[in-house]
C-alpha positions as CSV (number, residue, x, y, z in Angstrom):
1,X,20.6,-2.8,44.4
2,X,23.6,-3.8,46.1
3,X,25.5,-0.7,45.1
4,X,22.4,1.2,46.3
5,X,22.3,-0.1,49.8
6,X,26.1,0.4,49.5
7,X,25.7,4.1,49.2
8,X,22.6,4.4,51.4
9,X,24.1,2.3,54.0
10,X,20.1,1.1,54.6
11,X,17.7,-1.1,52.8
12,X,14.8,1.4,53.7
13,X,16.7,4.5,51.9
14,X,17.5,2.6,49.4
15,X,14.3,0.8,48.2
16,X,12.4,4.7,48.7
17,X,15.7,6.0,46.1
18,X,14.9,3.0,43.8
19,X,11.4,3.1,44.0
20,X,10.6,-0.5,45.4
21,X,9.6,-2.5,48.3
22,X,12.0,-2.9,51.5
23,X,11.9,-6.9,50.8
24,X,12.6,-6.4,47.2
25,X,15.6,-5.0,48.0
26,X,16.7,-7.7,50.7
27,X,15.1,-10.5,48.6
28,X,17.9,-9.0,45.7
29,X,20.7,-8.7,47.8
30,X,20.2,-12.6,49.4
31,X,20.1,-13.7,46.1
32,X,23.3,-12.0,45.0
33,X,24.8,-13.3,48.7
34,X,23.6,-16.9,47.7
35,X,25.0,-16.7,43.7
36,X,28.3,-15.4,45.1
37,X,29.0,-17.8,48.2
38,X,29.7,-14.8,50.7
39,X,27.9,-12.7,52.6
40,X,27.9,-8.6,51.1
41,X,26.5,-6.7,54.8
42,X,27.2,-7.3,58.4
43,X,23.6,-6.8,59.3
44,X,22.2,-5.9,63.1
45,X,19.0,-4.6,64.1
46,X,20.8,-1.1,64.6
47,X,23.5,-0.8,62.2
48,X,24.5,-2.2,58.3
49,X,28.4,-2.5,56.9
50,X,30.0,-4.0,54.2
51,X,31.7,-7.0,54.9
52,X,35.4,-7.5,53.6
53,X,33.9,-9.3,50.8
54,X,31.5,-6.6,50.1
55,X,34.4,-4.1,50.1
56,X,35.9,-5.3,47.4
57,X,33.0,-5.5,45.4
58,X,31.5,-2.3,46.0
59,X,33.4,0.1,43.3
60,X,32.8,-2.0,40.9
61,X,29.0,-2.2,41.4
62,X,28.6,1.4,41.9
63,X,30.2,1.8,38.6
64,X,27.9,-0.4,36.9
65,X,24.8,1.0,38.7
66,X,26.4,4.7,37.3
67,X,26.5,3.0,33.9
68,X,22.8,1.7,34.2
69,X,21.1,5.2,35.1
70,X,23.6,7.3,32.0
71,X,21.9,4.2,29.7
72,X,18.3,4.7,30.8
73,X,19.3,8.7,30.8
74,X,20.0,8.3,27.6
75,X,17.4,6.1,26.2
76,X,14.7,8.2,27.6
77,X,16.0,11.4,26.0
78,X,16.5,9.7,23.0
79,X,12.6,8.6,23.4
80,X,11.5,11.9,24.0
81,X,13.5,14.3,21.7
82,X,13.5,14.5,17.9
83,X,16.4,12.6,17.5
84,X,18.3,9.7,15.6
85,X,17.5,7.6,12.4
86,X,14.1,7.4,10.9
87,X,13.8,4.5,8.4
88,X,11.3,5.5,5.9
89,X,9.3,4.2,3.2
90,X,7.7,5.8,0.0
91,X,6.3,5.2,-3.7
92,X,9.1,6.2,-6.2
93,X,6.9,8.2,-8.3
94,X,5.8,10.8,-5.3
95,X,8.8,10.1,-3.6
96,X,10.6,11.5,-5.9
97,X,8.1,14.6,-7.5
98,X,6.6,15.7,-3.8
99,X,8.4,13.6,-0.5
100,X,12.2,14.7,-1.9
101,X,11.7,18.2,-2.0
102,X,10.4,19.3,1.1
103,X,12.6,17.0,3.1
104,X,15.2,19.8,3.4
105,X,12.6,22.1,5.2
106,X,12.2,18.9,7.7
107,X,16.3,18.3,8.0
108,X,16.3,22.5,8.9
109,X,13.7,21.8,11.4
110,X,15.0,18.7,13.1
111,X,18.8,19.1,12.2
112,X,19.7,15.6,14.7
113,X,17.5,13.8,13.0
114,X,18.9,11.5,9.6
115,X,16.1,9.6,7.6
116,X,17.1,6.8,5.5
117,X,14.8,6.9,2.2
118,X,13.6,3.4,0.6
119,X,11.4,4.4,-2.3
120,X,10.0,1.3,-4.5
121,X,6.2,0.8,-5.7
122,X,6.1,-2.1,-4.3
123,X,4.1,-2.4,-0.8
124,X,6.8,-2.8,1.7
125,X,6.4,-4.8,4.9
126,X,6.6,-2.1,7.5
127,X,7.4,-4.5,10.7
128,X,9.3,-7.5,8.8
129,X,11.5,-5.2,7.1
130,X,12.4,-2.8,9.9
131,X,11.3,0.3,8.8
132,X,9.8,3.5,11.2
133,X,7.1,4.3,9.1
134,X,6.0,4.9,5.5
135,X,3.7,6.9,3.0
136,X,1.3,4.5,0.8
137,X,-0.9,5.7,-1.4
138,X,-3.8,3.3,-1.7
139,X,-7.7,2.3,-0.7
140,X,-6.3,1.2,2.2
141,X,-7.3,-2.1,3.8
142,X,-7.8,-3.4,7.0
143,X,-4.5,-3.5,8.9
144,X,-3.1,-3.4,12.0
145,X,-0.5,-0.9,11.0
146,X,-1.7,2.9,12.4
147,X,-2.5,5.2,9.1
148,X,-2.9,9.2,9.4
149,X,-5.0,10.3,6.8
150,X,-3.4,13.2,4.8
151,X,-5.0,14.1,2.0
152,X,-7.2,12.0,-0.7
153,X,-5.9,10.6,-4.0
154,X,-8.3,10.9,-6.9
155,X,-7.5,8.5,-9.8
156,X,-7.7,9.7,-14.1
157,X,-8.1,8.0,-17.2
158,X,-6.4,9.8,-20.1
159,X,-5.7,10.2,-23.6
160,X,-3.3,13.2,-25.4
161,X,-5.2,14.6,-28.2
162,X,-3.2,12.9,-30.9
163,X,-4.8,9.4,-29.7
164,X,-8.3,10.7,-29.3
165,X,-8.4,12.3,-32.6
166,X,-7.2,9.0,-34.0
167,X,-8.9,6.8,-32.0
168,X,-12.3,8.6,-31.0
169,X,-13.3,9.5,-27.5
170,X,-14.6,6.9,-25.3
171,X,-18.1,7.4,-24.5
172,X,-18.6,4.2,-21.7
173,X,-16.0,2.3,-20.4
174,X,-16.7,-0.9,-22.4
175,X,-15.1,0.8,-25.3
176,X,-11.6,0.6,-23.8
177,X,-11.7,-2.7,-24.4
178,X,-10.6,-1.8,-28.5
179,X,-7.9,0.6,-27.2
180,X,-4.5,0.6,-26.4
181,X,-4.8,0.7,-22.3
182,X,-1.2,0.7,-20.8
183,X,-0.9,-1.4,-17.5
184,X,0.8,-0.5,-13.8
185,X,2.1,-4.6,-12.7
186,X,2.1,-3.3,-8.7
187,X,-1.7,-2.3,-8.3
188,X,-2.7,-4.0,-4.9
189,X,-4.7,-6.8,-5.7
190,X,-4.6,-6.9,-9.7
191,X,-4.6,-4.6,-12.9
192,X,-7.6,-3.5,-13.1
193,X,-9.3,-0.2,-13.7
194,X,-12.8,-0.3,-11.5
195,X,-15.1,2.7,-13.3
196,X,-18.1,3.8,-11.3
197,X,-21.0,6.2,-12.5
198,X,-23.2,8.8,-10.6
199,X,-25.8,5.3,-10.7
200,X,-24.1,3.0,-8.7
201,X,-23.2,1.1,-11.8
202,X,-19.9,-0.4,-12.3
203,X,-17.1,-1.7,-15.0
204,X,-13.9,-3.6,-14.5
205,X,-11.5,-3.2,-17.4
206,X,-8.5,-4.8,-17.7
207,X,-5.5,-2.8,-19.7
208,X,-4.4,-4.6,-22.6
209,X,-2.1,-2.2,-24.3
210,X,1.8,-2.7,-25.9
211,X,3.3,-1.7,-22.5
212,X,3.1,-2.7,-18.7
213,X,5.4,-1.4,-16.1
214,X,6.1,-1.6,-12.3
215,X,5.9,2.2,-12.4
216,X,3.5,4.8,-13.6
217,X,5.7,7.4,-14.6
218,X,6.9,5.0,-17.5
219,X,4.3,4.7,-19.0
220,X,3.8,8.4,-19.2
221,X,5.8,8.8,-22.4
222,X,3.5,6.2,-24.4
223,X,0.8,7.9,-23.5
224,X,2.1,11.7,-24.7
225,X,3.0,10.2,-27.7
226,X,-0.4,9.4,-28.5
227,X,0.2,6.0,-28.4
228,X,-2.2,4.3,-25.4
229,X,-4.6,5.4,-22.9
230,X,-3.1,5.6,-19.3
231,X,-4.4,5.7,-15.7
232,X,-2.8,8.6,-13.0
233,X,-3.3,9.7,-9.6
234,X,-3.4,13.0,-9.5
235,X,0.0,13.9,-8.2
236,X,1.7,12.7,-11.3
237,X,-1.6,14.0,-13.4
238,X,-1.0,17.5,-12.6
239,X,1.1,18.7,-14.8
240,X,-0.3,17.3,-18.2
241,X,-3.7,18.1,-17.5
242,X,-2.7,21.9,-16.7
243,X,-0.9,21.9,-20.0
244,X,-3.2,20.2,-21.8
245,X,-0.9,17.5,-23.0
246,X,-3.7,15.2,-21.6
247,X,-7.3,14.8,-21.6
248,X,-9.8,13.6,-18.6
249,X,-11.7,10.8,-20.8
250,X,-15.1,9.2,-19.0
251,X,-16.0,12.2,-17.1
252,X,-19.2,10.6,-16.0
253,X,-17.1,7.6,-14.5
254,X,-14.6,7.5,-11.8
255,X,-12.3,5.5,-10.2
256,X,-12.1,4.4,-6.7
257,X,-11.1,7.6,-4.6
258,X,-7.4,6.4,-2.0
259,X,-5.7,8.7,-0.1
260,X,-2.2,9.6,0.8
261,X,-1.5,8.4,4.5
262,X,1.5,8.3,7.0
263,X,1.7,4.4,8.6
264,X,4.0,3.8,11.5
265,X,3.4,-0.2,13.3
266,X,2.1,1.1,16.4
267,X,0.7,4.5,18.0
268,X,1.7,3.5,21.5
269,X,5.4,3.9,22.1
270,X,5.8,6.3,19.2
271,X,9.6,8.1,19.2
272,X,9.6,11.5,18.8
273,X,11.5,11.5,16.2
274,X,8.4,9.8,13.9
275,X,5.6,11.7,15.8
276,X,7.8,15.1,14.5
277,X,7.7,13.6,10.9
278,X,4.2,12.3,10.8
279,X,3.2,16.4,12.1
280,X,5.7,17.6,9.6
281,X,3.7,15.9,6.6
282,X,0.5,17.0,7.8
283,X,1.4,20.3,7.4
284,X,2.8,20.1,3.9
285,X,1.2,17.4,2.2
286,X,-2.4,18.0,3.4
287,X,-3.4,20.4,1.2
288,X,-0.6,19.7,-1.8
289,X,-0.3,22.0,-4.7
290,X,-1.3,19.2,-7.0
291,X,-4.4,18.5,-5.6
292,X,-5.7,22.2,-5.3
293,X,-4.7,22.4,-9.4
294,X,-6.1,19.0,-10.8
């Protein structure tokens, strides 16, 4: 403010450039006057000059004030243009069958913005751990994190051939409790597979086969060997059930429907930079490929 009035060579022009109150400005300038021990402005009613003291303070404040506006300049560009460092989460498994390879399309689009890729199946914490935003694949609960719905998740049992010829087909879910059910260790709340019928009736089994993993796509193997019944989403369900290396079992059951969804912390304040992303998955993973097959 003092560099303002400085340049201005008034209190009124500068509070009208700065966008404050007359006293605001005086009331800031005293306060410098008082912090420093010497007076900044000869004042009269009629006319305003720097003081010796103020003179050799002056370039140096204008340069800070300079440096000030370039830093706010730049901040609000940076707030407002697709730009900068996205930290981003995502489940390994789609991460790395559907999220890696569309992201060069997004890098083409957006060539200034750089996203740095944290895929695990475990459920990150968005705002302890820093990141801009993630995908999660879930029922999603209550939070106070912002989701975008982008597409829904349906959920299979399966069973290659080989097993069902050995083991028989399933006709109600209590039967998996005498087969080989493999496990998934990061399911939200526990491992277990909730089965509902067309009545409103449902059964909680819980997978008690040779193998349990902390990611689905390992346990795909056992179960193409005929050696265990296994439980997919869709996305990584595809491809075996269009080949026919395995088989929808329980057709008159299901399990509980999720959805893919974009999360950020907050809606308000949103960078460009993420509201570009969140648009850009939208457009590509609303209407996936594996969802119009299975």
């Amino acid at each position: 403010m003092f560099a303002k009035v400085a340049e201005e060579r008034s209190f009124v022009r500068a509070a009208q450039t700065l966008g404050v109150s007359v006293p605001t400005v005086s009331r800031a300038v005293s306060r410098l006057e008082q912090r420093l021990g010497a007076r900044l402005f000869n004042r009269t009613s009629r006319q305003l000059a720097l003081t010796d003291f103020g003179l050799r303070l002056v370039d140096s404040a204008a340069r800070i004030y300079a440096e000030a506006e370039m830093a706010e300049d730049a901040a609000r560009e940076l707030a407002t243009r697709p730009k900068g460092l996205i930290r981003l989460a995502a489940p390994m498994d789609f991460g790395t069958r559907w999220l890696a390879p569309i992201l060069p399309d997004f890098f083409e689009l957006f060539p200034e913005i750089s996203i740095d890729l944290h895929m695990s199946d475990a459920v990150v914490d968005i705002v302890g751990d820093g990141f801009d935003a993630a995908l999660r694949i879930a029922v999603l609960p209550d939070s106070s994190l912002v989701a975008r719905r982008l597409t829904p998740v349906d959920r299979f049992i399966l069973a290659a051939p080989a097993y069902l010829d050995r083991y028989g087909v399933p006709e109600h879910p209590r039967e998996l409790a005498a087969h080989h059910c493999l496990g998934y260790a990061y399911r939200a709340r526990q491992d277990v597979w909730r089965l509902r019928n067309g009545e409103g009736k449902e059964e909680v089994i819980v997978p008690s086969g040779s193998l349990r993993a902390t990611n689905s796509q390992a346990l795909v193997p056992m179960a193409l060997r005929g050696l265990g019944v296994i439980e997919l989403p869709e996305f990584l369900a595809h491809d075996h059930l269009v080949d026919g290396q395995l088989t929808p079992i329980l057709p008159d059951w299901t399990l509980p429907t999720g959805a893919l969804y974009f999360v950020t912390p907050s809606a308000r304040s949103r960078p460009a930079k993420v509201e570009v992303l969140s648009d850009f998955m939208m457009a590509r993973l609303s209407n996936p490929v594996w969802r119009r097959r299975s």
